[in-house]
C-alpha positions in Angstrom: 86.7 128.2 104.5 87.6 124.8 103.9 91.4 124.4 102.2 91.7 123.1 99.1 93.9 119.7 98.9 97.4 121.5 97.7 97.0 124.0 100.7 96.6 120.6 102.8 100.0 119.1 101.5 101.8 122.4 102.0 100.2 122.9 105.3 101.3 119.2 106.2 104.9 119.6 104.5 105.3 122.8 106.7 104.1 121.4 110.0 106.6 118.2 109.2 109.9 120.3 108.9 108.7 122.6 111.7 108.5 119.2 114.0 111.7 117.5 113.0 113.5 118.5 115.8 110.7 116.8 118.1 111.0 114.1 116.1 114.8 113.4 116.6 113.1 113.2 120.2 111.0 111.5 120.1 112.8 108.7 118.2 115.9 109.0 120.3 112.9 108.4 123.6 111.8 105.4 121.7 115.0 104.0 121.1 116.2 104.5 124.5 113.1 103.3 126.3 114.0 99.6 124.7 117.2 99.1 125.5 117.2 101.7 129.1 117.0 98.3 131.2 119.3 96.0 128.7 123.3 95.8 129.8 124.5 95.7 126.4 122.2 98.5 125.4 122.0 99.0 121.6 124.8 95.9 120.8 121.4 94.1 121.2 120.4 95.3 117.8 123.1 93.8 115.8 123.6 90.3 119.1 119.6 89.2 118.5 119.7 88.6 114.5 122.8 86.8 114.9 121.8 85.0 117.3 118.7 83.6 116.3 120.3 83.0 113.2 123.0 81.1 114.5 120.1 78.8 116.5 118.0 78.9 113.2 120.5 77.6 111.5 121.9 74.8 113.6 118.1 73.5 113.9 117.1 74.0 109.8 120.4 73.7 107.8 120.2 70.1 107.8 116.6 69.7 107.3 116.9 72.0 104.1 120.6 71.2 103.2 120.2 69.6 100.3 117.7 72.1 99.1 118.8 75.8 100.2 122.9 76.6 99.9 124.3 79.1 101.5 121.5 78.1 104.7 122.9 81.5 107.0 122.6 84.0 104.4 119.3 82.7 102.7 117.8 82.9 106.1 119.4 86.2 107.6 118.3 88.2 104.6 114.7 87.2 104.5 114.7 87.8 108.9 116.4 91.1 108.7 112.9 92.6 106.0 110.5 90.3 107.9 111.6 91.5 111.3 111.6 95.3 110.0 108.1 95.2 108.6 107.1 93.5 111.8 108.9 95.5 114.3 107.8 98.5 112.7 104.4 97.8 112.0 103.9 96.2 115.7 105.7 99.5 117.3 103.2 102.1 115.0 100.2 100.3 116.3 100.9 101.8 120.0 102.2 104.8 118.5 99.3 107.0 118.6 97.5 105.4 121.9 101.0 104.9 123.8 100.9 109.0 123.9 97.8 109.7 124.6 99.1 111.9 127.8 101.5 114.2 125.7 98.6 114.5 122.8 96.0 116.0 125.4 99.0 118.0 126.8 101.1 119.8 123.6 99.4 120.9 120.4 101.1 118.2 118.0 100.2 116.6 114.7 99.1 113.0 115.8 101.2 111.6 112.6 104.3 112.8 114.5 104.3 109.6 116.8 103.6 106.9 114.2 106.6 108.4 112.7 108.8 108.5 115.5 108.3 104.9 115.9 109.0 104.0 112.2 112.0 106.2 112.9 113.3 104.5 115.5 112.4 100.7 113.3 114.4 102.2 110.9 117.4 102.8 113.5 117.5 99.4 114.4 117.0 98.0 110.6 120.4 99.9 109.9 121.9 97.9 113.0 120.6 94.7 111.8 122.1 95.1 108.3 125.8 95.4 110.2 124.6 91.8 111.7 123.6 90.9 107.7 127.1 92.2 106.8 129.3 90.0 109.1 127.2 87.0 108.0 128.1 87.9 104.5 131.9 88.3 105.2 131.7 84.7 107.4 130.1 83.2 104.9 132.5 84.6 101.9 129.2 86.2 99.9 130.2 89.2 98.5 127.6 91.7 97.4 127.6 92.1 93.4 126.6 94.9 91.3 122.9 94.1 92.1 123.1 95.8 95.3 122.2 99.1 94.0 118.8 97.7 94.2 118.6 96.8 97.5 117.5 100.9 98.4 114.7 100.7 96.1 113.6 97.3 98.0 114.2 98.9 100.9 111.8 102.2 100.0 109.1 100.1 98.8 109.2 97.9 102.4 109.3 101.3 104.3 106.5 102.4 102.2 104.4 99.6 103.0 105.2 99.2 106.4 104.1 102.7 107.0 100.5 102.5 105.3 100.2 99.4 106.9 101.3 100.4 110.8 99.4 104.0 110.2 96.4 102.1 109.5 96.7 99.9 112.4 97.3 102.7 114.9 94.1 104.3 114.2 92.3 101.1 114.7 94.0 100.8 117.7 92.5 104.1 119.0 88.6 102.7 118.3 89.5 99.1 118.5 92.1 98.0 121.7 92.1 94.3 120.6 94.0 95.4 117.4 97.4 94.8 119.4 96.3 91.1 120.3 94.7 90.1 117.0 98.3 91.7 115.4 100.4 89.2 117.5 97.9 86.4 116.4 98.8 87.2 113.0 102.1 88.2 112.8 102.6 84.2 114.1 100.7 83.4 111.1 102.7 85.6 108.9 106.0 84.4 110.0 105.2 80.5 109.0 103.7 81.9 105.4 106.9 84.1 104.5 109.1 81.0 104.1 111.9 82.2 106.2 113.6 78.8 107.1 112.3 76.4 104.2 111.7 76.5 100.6 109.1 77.6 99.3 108.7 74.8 97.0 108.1 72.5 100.5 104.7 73.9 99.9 101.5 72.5 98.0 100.8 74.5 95.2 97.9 76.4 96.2 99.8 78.1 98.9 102.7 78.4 96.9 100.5 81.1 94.4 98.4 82.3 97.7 102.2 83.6 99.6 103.8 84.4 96.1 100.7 86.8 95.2 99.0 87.9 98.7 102.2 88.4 101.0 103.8 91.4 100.8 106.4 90.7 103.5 107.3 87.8 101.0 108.2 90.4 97.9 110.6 92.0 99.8 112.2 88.6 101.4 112.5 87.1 98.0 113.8 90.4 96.4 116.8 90.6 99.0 117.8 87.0 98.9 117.6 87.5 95.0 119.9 90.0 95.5 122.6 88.9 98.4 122.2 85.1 97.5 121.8 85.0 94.0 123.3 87.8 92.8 120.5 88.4 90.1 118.1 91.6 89.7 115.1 91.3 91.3 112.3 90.3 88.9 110.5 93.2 87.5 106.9 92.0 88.8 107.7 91.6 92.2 109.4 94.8 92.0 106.2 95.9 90.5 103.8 94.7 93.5 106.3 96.0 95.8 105.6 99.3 94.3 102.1 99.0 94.3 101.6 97.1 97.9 103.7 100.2 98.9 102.1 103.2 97.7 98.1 101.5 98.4 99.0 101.0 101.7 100.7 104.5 102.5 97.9 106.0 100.7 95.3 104.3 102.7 97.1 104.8 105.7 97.4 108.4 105.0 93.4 108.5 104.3 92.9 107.1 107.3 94.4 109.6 109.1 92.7 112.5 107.4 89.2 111.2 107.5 90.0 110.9 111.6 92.7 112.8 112.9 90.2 115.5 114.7 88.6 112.8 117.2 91.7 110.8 117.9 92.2 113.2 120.8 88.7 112.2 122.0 89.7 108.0 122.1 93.3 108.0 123.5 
């Protein structure tokens, strides 16, 4: 007998808090497995975003001097969302087909992986915010009350980052050249966030193409908004945050359901 759709949820919900311990290891394997051949280990996490900020920085500032103040943090807090969403959706891709060995041998909801790599995405997001927070203190920008926004930003990029990596993982499974058309874009994304420059450098068409078509480019402006200008985040980008968010996890969770019993047969 087929189960109804709340005996699906429950049945899901159970199964999750059943696996959290494999989980923890599965995150703590993926987080180990970057840095196992790295000297300085995890101190990479919070050494990269400085210093591509510092080399950023010295090449941009005076390009965009007279147009961006504040150069370090205006750029630092649109790389520390970009390179979550990025990161995470680039590690979920691989998730599913990077285990293929342990799915044919243990009896494991297939979600578990995608998971474990947004878990571990997540680890290094909270390192990358200590980098965020000593640029702040060098730069004498202190947070303001605004900052109790920056959690609901935060929950709206995870949620989109999620749909959005779930998705590509199961394309990944029927489709191998996912990966490479994902690093083809991800270049192409980078150049239409406006990380370095103003968006205002821009002709207009593209200015209303990245303002209304790139998510990555809610949550960039919504945290400078925060840190930089110390303003609440406008309530429509909030709004298609929220939206971007729970469409993608949706369809990345339908996705899943429609072919979680074949993945086995792909990987």
């Amino acid at each position: 007998m087929e189960l109804t759709f709340k005996q699906k949820f429950r049945l899901t919900v159970t199964n999750g808090i059943k696996y959290i311990p494999l989980l923890k290891n599965l995150i703590s394997r993926e987080l180990k497995k970057k840095y196992r051949q790295s000297m300085l280990g995890y101190v990479w996490c919070v050494l990269n975003p400085l210093l591509s900020m510092i080399i950023m920085t010295i090449v941009f500032s005076r390009m965009f001097h007279n147009k961006i103040q504040n150069f370090p943090v205006y750029l630092m807090a649109g790389r520390v969302m970009y390179s979550f969403i990025t990161d995470c959706v680039g590690s979920m891709l691989r998730s599913i087909t990077g285990n293929g060995k342990l799915m044919r041998k243990t009896r494991v909801p297939y979600y578990i992986f995608p998971l474990a790599s947004m878990g571990s995405s997540v680890v290094n997001f909270l390192f990358q915010l200590c980098a965020f927070a000593l640029v702040l203190i060098f730069t004498k920008t202190f947070p303001s009350i605004h900052l109790i926004m920056f959690p609901v930003v935060c929950l709206e990029m995870f949620l989109f980052s999620f749909g959005f990596g779930s998705l590509l993982a199961i394309a990944q499974v029927y489709i191998r050249d996912t990966r490479y058309l994902y690093s083809v874009f991800t270049t192409l994304w980078f150049y239409m966030t406006a990380l370095f420059y103003p968006l205002e450098n821009l002709p207009n068409t593209l200015q209303i193409i990245i303002r209304n078509f790139n998510p990555a480019y809610y949550f960039v402006e919504m945290s400078r908004y925060i840190f930089l200008f110390h303003q609440w985040p406008k309530p429509m980008m909030l709004l298609r945050g929220a939206v971007v968010g729970i469409v993608f996890t949706a369809a990345g969770l339908w996705a899943y359901a429609k072919k979680k019993d074949n993945l086995i047969l792909y990987v």
